[in-house]
C-alpha positions as CSV (number, residue, x, y, z in Angstrom):
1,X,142.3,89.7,76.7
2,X,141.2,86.1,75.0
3,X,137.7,86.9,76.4
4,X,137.3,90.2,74.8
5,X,138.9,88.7,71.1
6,X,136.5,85.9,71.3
7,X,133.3,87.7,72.2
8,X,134.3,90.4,69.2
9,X,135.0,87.2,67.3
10,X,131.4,85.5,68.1
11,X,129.3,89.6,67.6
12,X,130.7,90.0,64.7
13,X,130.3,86.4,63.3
14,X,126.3,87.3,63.8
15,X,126.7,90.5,61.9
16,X,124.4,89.3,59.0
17,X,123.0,92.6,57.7
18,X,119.6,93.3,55.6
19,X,120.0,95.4,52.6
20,X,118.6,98.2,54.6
21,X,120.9,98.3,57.2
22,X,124.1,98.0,54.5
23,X,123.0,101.2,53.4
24,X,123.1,102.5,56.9
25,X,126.7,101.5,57.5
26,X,128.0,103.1,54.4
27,X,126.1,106.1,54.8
28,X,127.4,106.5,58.4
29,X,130.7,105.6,56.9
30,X,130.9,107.9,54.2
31,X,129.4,110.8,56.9
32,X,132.3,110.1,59.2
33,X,134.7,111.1,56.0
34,X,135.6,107.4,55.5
35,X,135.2,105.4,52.2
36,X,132.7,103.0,52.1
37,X,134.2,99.6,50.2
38,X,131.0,97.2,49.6
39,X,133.1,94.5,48.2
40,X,135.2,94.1,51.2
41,X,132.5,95.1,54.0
42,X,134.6,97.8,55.6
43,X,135.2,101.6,55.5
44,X,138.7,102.8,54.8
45,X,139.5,105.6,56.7
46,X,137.3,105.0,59.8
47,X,137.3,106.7,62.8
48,X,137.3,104.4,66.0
49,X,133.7,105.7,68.0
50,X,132.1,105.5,64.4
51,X,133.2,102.3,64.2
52,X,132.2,101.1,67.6
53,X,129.2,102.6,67.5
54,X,127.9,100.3,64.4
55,X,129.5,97.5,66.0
56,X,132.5,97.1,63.6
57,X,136.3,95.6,64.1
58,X,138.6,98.8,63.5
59,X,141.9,98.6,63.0
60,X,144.4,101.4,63.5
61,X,147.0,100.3,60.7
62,X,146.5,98.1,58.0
63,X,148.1,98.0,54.8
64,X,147.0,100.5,52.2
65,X,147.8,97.3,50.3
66,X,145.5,94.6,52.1
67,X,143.5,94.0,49.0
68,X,146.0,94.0,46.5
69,X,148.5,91.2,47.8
70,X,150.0,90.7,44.1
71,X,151.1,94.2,44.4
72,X,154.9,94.7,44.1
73,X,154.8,98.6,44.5
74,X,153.1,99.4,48.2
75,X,153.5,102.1,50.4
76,X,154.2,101.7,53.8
77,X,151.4,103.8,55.2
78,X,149.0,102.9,58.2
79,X,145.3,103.3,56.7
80,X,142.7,102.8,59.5
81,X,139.7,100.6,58.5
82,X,136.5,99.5,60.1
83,X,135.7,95.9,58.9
84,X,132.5,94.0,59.1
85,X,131.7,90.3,59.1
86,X,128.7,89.1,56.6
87,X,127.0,89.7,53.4
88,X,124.1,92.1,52.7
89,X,120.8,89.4,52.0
């Protein structure tokens, strides 16, 4: 289990993407019926083999919340996201 956290740890570490391929992502995103978030590199609403298949870390259920920690009215709802590690450039 440490093995396969640490090699997703050290792919996605290298996941520096060009322009190009940023628009790839979201547009697979958005095709998949997910909600591309360039600010926070992931896709709200992901569907796992999407995810895997552009080399993504999804998870099942994180906070609908998770970018708005001052909030004091959250839902407790599972949202599934597909994050990414790096910057476009």
């Amino acid at each position: 289990m440490v093995l396969i956290i640490v090699g997703a740890i050290l792919g996605l570490s290298n996941f520096k993407k060009s322009d190009n391929t940023w628009l790839l992502v979201s547009a697979k995103c958005r095709e998949s019926g997910g909600i591309w978030l360039s600010e926070f590199n992931e896709c709200e609403g992901a569907e796992k083999p999407m995810c895997d298949e552009l080399g993504g870390f999804f998870t099942t259920c994180d906070s609908a919340c998770r970018h708005d920690p001052s909030g004091r009215i959250c839902t407790m709802q599972c949202v599934p996201v597909c994050k990414f590690i790096g910057g476009a450039g």
